[in-house]
C-alpha positions as MATLAB code, in Angstrom:
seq = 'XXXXXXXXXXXXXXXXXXXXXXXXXXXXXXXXXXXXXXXXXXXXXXXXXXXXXXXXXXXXXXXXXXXXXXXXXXXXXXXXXXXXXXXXXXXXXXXXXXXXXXXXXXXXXXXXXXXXXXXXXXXXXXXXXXXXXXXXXXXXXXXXXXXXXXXXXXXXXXXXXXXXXXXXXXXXXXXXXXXXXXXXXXXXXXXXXXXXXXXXXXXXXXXXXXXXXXXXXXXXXXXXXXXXX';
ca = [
      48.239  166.312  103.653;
      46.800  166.517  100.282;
      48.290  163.576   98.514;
      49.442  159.770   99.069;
      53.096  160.836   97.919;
      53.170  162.943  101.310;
      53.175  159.962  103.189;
      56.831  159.230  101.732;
      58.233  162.686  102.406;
      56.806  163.291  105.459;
      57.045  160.865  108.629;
      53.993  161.687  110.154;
      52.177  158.115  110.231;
      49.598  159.105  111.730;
      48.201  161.704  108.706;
      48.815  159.210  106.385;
      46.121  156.720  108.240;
      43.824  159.693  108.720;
      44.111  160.418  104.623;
      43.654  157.216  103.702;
      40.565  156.808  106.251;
      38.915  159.477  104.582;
      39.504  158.335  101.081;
      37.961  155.311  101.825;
      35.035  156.748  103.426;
      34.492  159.351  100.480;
      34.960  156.371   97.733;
      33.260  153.240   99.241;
      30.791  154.339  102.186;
      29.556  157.477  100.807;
      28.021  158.033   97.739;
      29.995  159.802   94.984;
      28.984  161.634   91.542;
      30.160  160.338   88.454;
      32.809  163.108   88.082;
      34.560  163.116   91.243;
      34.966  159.217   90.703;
      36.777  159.976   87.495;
      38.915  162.138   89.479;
      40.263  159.865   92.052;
      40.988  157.472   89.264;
      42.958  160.128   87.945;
      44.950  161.121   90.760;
      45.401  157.084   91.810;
      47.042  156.815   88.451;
      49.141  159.675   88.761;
      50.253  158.346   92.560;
      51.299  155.258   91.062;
      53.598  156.479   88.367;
      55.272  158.493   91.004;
      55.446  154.969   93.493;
      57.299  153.048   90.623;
      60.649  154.548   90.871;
      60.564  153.688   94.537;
      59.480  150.314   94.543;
      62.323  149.654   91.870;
      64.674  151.369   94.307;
      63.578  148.835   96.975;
      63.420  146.008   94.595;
      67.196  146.261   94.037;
      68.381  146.565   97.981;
      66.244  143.476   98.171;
      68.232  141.521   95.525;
      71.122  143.141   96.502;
      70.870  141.935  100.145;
      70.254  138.632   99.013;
      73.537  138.067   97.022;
      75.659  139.902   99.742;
      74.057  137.056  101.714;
      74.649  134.143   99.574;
      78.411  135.165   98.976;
      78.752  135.145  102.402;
      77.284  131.558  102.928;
      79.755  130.228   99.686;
      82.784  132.066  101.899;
      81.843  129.899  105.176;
      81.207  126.934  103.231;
      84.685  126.846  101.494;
      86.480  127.604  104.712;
      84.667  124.696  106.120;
      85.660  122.329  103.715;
      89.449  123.515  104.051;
      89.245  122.188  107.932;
      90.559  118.398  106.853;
      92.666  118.719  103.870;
      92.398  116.220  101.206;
      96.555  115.030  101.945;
      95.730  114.370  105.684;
      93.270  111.881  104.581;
      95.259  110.419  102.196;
      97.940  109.816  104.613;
      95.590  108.279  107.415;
      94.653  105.156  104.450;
      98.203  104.841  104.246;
      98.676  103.701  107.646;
      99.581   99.697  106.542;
     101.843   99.641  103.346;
     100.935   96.932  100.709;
     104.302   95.949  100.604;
     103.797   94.466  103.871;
     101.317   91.528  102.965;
     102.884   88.149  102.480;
     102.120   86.682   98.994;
     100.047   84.076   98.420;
     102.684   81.892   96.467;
     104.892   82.085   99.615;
     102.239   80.566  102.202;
     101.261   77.361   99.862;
     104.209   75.583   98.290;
     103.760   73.925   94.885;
     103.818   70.508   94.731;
     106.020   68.849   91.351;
     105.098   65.436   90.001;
     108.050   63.623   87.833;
     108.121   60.552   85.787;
     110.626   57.803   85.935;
     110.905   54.468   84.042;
     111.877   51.559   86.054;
     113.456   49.038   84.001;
     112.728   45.023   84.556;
     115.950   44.171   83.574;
     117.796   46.205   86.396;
     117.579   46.123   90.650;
     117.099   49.249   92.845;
     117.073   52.274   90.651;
     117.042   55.689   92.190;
     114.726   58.107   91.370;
     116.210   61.286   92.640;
     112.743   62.091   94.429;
     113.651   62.638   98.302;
     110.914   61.577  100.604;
     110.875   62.949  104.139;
     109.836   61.115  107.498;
     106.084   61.251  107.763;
     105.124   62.748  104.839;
     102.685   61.819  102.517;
     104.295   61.079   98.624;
     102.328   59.360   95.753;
     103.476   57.131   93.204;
     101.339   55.848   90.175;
     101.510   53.874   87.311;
     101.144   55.779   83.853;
     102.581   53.319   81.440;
     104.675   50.359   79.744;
     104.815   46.850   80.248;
     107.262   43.902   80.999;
     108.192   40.723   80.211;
     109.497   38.168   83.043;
     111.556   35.457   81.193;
     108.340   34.547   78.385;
     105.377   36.088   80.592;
     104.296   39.298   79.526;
     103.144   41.744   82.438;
     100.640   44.775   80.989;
     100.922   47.143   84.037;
     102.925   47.272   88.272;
     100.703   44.394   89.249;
     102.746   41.688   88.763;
     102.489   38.231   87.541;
     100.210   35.581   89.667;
     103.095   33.744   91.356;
     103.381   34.381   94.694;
     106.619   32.707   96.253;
     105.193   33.085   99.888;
     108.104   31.976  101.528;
     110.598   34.161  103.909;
     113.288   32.253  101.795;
     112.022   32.983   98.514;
     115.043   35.474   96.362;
     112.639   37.881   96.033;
     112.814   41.211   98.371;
     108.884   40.924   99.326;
     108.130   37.188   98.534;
     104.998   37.641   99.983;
     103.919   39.898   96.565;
     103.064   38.826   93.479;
     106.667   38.157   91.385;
     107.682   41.290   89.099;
     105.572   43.921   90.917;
     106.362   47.184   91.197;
     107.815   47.657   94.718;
     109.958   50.841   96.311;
     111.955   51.609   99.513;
     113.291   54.230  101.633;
     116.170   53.637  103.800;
     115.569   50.476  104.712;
     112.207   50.351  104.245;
     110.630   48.499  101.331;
     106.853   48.567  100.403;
     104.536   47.185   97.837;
     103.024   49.856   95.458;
     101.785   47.609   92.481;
      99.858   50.737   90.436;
     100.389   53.043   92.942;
      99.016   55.341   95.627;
      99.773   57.127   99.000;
     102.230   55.918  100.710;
     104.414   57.390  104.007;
     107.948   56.419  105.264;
     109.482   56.510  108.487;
     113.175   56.781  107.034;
     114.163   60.255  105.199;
     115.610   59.491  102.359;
     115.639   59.887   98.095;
     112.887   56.765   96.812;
     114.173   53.768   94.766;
     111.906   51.384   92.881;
     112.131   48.292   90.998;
     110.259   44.747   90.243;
     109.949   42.406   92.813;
     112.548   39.632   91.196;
     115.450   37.683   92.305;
     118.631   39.573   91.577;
     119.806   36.350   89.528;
     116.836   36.227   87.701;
     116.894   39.648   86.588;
     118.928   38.724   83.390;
     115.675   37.294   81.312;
     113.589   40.170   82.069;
     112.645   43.313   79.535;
     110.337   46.239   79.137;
     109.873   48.811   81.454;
     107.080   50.507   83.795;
     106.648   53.976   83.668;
     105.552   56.314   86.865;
     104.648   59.285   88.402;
     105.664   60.531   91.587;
     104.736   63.382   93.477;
     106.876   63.967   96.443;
];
């Protein structure tokens, strides 16, 4: 072997560590002139021209390999993601339609308030409003004012005569005279300005002031209220 390009045409390992032994014994452990120095310079130069086409030619199977591997990788990744399909997903939310959940205006009923004016002039007076056994109703004064015979009455309070006999004309005579008062079947009740009142009868609610029926004639004015049902 007389040269380091040799080593790649010939497969003989063993020469090659034998040249390359001797080169470094001639260039580092043993003196050397001037000249032959300037040689081996020379001929390293000229070996390494002569490497660079095969380092290049290595350099490109080694980038080579390395995209033949990374298209591989992108191939097993896509058919990875194609185990679950997107639609079988899709149809696995789907499992409870939204068609199926009750609204919310269905479960809680809406309660409706109306007004009614009661005249002082007239007895029961149906209001249309239907009260059922048990259940809780409201009634309340909003407005309007009577008169009974000359005494003016601002609000569903009444006047300050109390009859407080069971004989008395009036239907409660144990209320104050011209007070708002209501019934239900057969049940009548003070409600004066209002508030919560239940009924054991089922029935539609009827109001009017607490007054003899012959004594209704010199009344006027009227109460107004609100009832919720």
């Amino acid at each position: 072997m007389k040269n380091i390009g040799d080593c790649f045409s010939s497969r003989q390992i063993k020469l090659c560590y034998n040249f390359f032994s001797t080169l470094y014994s001639r260039t580092v452990q043993s003196p050397v002139s001037p000249a032959y120095s300037a040689e081996m310079s020379r001929a390293m130069k000229n070996q390494s021209k002569q490497m660079k086409p095969i380092f290049a030619m290595f350099s490109l199977l080694f980038i080579v390999s390395i995209a033949c591997s990374l298209t591989i990788s992108a191939d097993q990744g896509r058919s990875a993601t194609q185990v679950a399909p997107a639609t079988q997903v899709v149809s696995e939310i789907q499992v409870v339609p939204v068609t199926q959940i009750v609204p919310v205006t269905q479960a809680i009923p809406q309660l409706v308030s109306v007004t009614f004016d009661i005249s002082a002039s007239m007895g029961w007076q149906d209001t249309r409003a239907y009260i059922q056994s048990g259940r809780i109703f409201r009634v309340e004064y909003v407005s309007g004012q009577i008169e009974d015979s000359t005494i003016a009455i601002p609000d569903g309070r009444g006047s300050s005569y109390v009859c407080g006999n069971s004989g008395c004309c009036e239907p409660m005579p144990y209320e104050p005279r011209s007070s708002l008062i209501g019934k239900v079947g057969n049940e009548i009740f003070f409600i004066g300005n209002g508030g919560y009142f239940t009924s054991n009868s089922n029935g539609t609610l009827q109001l009017r002031v607490n007054d003899c029926d012959a004594g209704l004639y010199d009344n006027s004015g009227s109460l107004r209220v609100e009832i919720t049902p």
